[in-house]
N, C-alpha and C positions, 0 to 999 in steps of 0.2 A: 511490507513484506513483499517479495517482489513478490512477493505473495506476502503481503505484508500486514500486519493490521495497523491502521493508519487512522485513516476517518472515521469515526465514531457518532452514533448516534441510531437509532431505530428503526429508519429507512436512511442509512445517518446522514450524509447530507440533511436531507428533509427531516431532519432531526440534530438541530446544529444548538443552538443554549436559549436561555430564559428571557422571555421579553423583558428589555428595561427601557426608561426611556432614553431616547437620544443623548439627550445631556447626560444623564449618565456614565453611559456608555463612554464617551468619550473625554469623563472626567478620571477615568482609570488609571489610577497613578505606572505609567512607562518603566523600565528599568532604568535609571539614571547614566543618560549621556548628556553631560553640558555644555552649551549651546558652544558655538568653535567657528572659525575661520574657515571655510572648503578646502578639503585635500582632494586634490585632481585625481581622478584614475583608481579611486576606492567605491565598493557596490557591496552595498548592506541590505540583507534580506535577510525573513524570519523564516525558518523551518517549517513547513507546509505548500509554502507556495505554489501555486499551481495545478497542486490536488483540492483544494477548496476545502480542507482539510483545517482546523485551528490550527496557530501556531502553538506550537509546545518546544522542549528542551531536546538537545541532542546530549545524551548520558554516555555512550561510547563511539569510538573508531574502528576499530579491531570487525571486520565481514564476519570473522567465524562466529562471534559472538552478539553481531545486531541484533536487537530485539524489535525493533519500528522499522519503518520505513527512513523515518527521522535521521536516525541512526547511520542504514545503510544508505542515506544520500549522500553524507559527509565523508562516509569511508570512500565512497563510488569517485570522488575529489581526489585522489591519493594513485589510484590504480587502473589501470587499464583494462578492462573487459577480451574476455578470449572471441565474442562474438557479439556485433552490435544487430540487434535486429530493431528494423524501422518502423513505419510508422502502418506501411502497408503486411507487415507481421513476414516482410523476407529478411534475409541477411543482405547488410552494405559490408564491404569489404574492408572498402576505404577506412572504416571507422570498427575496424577487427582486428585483431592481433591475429587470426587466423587468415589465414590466405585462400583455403580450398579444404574441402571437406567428400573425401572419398567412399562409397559405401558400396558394399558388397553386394551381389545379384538375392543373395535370401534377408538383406536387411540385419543383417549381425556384426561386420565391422565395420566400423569408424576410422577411416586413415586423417587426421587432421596434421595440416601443414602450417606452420607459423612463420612471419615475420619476420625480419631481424630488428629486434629491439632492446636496449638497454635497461640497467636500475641507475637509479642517481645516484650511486658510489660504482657507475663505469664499469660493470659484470652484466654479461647477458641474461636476458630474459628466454628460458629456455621449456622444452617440456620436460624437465624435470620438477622444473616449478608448477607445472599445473598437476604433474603425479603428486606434488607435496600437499597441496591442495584436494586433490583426490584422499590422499591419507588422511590428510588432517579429519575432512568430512566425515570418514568411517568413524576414527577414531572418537568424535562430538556424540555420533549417533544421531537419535531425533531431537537431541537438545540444538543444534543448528536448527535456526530458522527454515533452511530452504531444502531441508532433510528429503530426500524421493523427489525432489522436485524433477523433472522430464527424466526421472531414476538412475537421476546421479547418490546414492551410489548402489541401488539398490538393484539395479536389475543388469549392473556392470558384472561381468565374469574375469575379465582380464584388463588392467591398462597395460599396455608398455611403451616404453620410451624406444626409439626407433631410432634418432640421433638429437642432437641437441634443437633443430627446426619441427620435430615430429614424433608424433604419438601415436598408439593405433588403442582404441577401445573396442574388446569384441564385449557382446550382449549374453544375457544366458539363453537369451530366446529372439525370434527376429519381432523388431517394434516398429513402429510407425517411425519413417525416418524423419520424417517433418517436425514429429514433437520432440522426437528426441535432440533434431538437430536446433530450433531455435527456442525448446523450454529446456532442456537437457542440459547440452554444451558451455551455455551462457554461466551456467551455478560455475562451472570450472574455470574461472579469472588466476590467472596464476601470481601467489604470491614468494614473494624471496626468500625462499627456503634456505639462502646459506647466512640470510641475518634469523629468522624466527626458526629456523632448525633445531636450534640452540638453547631453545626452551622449552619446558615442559608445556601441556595445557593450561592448567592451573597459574603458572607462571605468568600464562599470555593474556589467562582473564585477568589477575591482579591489575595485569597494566595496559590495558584496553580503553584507558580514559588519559593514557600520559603521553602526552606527544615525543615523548625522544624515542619512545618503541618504536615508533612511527620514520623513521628517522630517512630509511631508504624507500625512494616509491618510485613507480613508472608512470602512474599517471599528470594530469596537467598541473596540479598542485602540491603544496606541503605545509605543512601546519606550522605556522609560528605562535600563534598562542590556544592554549584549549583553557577558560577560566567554566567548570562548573556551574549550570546555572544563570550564566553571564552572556559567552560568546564564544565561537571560535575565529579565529583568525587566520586565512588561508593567504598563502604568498607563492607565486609562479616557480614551476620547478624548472629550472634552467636548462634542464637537460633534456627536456619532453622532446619526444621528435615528431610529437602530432601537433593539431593546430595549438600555436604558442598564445598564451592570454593575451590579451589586448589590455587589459585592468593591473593594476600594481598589486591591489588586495581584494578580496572577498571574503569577508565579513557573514557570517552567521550567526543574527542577533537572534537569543532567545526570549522570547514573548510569549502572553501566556491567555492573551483575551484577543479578541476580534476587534473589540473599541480597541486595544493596545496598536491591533496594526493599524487601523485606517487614522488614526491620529500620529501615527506614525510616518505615513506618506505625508500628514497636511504638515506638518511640524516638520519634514526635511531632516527626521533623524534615519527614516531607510528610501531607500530605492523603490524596491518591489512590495508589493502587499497584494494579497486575496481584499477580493471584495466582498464583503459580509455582505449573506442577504438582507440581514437585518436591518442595515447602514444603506442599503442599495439607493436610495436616494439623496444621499450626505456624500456617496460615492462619486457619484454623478455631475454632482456642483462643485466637487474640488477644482483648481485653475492649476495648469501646468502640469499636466495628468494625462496620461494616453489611457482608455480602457482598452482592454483587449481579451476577447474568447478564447480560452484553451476548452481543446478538446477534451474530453473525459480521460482519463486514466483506463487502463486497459482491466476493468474489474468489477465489483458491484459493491453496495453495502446490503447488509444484510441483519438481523435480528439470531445470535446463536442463542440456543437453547439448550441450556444442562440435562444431558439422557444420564447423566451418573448421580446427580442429588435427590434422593427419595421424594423429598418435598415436594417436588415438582414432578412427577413420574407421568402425569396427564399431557407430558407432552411425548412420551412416545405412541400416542393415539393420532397419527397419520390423520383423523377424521378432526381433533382439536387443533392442530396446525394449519391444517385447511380453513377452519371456518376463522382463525384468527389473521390469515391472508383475504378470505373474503371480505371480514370486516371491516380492511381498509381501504383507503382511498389512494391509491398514488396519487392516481392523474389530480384528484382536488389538494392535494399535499403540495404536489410540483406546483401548481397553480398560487396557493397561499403565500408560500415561502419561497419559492422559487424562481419567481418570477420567468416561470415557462422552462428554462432549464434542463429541467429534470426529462427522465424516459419514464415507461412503464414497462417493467422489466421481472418477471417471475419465477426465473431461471439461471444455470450458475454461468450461462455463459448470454459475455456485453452484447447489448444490442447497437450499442454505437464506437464503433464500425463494426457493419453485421454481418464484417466475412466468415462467421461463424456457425453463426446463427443455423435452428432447423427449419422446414420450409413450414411447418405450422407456427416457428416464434415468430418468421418473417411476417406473417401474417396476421398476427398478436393474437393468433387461437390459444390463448393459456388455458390449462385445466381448472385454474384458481383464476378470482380477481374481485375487485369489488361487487360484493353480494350480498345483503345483509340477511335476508330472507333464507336463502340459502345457509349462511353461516349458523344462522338460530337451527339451522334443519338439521346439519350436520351436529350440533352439541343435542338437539334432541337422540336422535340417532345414537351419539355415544355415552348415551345414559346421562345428559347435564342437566339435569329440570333445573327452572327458576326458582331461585330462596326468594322469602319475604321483601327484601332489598334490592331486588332484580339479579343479582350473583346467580350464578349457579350451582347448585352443591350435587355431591354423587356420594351416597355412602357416606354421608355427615361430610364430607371434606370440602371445602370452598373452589372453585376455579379462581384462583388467586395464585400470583406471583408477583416478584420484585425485581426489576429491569431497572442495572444500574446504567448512568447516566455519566459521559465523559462531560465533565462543567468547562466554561470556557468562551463561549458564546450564548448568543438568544434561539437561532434559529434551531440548533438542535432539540434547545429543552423546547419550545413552541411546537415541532413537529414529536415528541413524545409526548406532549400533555393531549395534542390532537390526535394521535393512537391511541391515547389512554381513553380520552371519552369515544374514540368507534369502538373498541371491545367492550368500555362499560355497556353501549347500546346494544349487546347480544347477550352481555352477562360473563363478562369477563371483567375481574377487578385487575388492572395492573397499577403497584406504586412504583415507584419514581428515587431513586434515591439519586445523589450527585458523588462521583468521584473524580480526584483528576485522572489525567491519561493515565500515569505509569502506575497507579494503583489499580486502574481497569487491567492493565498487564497484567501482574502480579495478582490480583483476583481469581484471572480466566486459570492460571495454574492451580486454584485450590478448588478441590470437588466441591465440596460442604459448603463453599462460602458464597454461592452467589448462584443466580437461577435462571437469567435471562441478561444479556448485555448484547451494546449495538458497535459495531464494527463496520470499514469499508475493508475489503480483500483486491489488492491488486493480485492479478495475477501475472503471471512471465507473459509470456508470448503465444501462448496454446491454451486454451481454457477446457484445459484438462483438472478439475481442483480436487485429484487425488490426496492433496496431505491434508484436505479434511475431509472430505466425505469416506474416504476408505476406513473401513475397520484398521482400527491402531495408525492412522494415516500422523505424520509428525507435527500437524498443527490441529487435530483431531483431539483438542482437550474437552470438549464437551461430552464423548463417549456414544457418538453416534455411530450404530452398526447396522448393516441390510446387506446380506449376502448378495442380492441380484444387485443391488448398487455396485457391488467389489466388482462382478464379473461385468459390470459394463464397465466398469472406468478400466477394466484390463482392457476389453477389446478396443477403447480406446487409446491406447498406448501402444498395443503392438498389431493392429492392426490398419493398413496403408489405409488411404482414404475419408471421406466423413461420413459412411452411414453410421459406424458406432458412436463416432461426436453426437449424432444426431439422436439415436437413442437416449444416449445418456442424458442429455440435456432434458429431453421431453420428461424420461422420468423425473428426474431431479425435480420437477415443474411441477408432478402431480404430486412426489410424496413431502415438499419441501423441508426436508432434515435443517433448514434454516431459513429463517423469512429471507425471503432474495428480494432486492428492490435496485433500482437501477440508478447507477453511478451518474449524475449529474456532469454538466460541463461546469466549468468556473469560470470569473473575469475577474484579473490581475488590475492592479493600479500601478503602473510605471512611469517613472518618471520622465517627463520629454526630456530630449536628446539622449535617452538611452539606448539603443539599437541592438539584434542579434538576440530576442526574445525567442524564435519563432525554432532557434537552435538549443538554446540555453535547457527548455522544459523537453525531456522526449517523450515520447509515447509509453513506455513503459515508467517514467516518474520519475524517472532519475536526472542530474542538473550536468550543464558543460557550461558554467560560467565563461570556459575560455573562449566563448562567442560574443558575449557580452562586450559592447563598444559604445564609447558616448561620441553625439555630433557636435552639438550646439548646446548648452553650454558644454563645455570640457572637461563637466566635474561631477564625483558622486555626492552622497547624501551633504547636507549641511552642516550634519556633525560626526562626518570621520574623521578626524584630524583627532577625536577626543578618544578615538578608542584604540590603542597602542598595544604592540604586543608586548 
């Protein structure tokens, strides 16, 4: 999500899948490509890459409609973004369809200047197309993923179209130009409103997984096969006018284990693979293999917890949340599983890179952190005495719940059975149940059915994570509400500067309305002579394959030649 829910697991990195053994693992029967001749100039990679994230399947194309991250990387392939922001959290030009971005002395209008750029049926890319997108959003409501995201659309008063290069956005109120300008801006990518003008919503979701919808794009690719389940298959758009692919095809294979990727590099059926920690030393010994460290995703993972399901109502006790943060261990999690990795992170905003950051995170003063002592004190405090069995019960009722579990790898389910037994040792019982990813989705939608699940959140560019901590916020399916939380993520938003970032954060740190834990870095298996990584992955987690180039050998996987569109 670009605020996306993505990596999954309980501090989810440090909660990645089930120990099994080696051989196992990598006895995981692949999705069937048979073995083939090299086709030069093709780069197969699984959906995940780079966020350390499992691979899983990409289900649609269609932005208005992404539900993952997964999702919107493959759409992110097709279209060109209205604003690129880097790696250091400013705007690059170069890599914007915008040009310049005007703001008024009380911080209310937005004059944005565009481009001249084309769609691949030869029609300009205009602001009308980003008003179409503006509409569209309204029209979605909070069902779009990136709903209020830097409050698009929600704290907009007025767009207009100024001519076909320009747009002007006034505010209802004056905001922080920073957030609005590089978390705001960016949700506004303009799409071709004179081909999907033409259909209804309903219409656009049916056909959100069919590539001829797909048909006109501005960005570096276009889809020549989408098979369900299978792959997609991306091919150069000819018409791009930004940097042209260097590659014939790109290829996104769907995979569904961790043994599946890393046996996947040794075998020369992908390019690119996450290195599992679990694998981290099978990783290592592969020959013909560059490793290489990506930086963390701009975001964290986190434990959500159901404030709408009765069953679990001991977690809106601020004082039970606390002591199940003190219970754990990051820093020995990152250590276990991690292999160093990991940060120790308690709050909604990343500490790597901590241009963020408040001057007590900087200093890792959390209000919460590993404490066991303390954690026991705090369920004394909130009425939890010890049962028979070490549980805790209050009023006959168990301190019990059930935290489902995205299946898929080792390292996740290992760093959840290792939370599981630090809260048994305060008297906390948590089970463990296993779902795949898209049923974690489709869960997190239903109140009644689920109590605790592990997610990573990327966020945009401003770690502002209004569309969930706000009351009614649009990725706020868990039903967490704290009026003083509202009013600081406002003053966060409309007002210039960081001390309200800084407030907000610290709160967030002491009443943690979600276990916060900190987004890991990852390292990729690439295959030598493949070149143009270090463009390919950005800071926000979205992909530009068109960087991607081979030296030596001159060829992609072993077995593209097998997968046709």
């Amino acid at each position: 999500m670009t605020a996306a829910h993505v990596q999954t697991g309980l501090n989810n990195r440090f909660a990645r899948l089930r120990r099994c053994l080696l051989s196992a693992l990598l006895a995981l029967p692949l999705p069937a490509i048979a073995a083939a001749p090299q086709t030069c100039g093709t780069v197969i990679v699984p959906p995940g890459v780079g966020s350390g994230a499992p691979p899983a399947s990409v289900t649609e194309l269609n932005p208005f409609f992404a539900s993952s991250t997964y999702n919107q990387v493959a759409g992110g392939l097709l279209y060109e973004g209205l604003i690129w922001v880097n790696r250091d959290h400013t705007i690059t030009w170069s890599r914007s369809l915008a040009t310049k971005i005007d703001v008024s002395k009380n911080n209310t209008v937005f004059t944005v200047t565009m481009k001249p750029w084309m769609w691949s049926d030869g029609k300009p890319v205009t602001a009308s197309d980003v008003l179409y997108t503006f509409n569209t959003i309204k029209k979605l409501g909070p069902t779009f993923l990136n709903y209020g995201t830097g409050g698009i659309p929600t704290v907009v008063k007025s767009f207009t179209v100024i001519n076909p290069q320009q747009f002007r956005i006034v505010t209802l109120h004056p905001v922080n130009p920073t957030w609005f300008e590089i978390e705001g801006l960016p949700v506004l990518a303009p799409y071709p409103e004179h081909i999907w003008g033409k259909y209804t919503i309903n219409q656009m979701w049916r056909r959100q997984s069919d590539p001829s919808f797909f048909h006109v794009v501005d960005g570096p690719y276009r889809v020549a096969s989408f098979k369900l389940g299978r792959h997609i298959i991306f091919e150069p758009n000819s018409t791009y006018q930004g940097h042209k692919s260097q590659i014939s095809r790109f290829i996104m294979k769907f995979l569904h284990s961790s043994g599946a990727e890393i046996e996947g590099i040794r075998s020369g059926s992908i390019d690119i693979s996450n290195l599992p920690f679990s694998l981290w030393q099978e990783g290592h010994r592969l020959k013909n293999v560059r490793l290489i460290k990506i930086q963390p995703a701009f975001g964290f993972d986190y434990t959500q917890l159901n404030y709408k399901n009765p069953a679990v109502a001991f977690f809106r006790d601020v004082k039970v949340r606390q002591a199940m943060v003190d219970a754990i261990s990051q820093r020995i999690g990152n250590k276990l599983l991690l292999h160093g990795l990991g940060t120790v992170q308690h709050g909604p905003v990343p500490v790597d890179p901590a241009t963020f950051l408040s001057p007590s995170a900087r200093l890792g003063q959390w209000p919460v952190g590993y404490n066991p002592t303390k954690a026991k004190q705090l369920l004394d405090e909130a009425g939890w005495k010890p049962g028979p069995d070490g549980i805790r019960v209050k009023n006959g009722k168990r301190l019990a719940f059930t935290y489902l579990q995205a299946s898929g790898g080792s390292t996740s389910m290992l760093g959840a059975e290792l939370t599981q037994q630090w809260l048994r040792a305060v008297g906390i019982d948590m089970k463990i149940r296993l779902v795949t990813f898209n049923q974690l989705l489709a869960l997190s939608q239903k109140p009644l059915a689920w109590e605790a699940m592990g997610f990573g959140w990327q966020l945009g560019s401003y770690p502002s994570d209004g569309a969930q901590l706000r009351t009614n916020g649009a990725q706020n399916q868990a039903g967490y509400s704290d009026p003083k939380m509202d009013r600081l993520l406002n003053a966060v938003t409309t007002e210039a500067g960081t001390e309200a970032l800084y407030q907000y954060q610290d709160y967030a740190a002491e009443q943690q309305p979600e276990l916060f834990a900190g987004n890991p870095g990852s390292v990729i298996l690439v295959r030598k002579g493949l070149r143009g990584i270090s463009k390919f992955i950005s800071p926000t987690g979205s992909w530009s394959p068109q960087y991607l180039h081979f030296t030596a050998p001159p060829c992609g996987s072993a077995t593209a030649a097998n997968v046709t569109p």
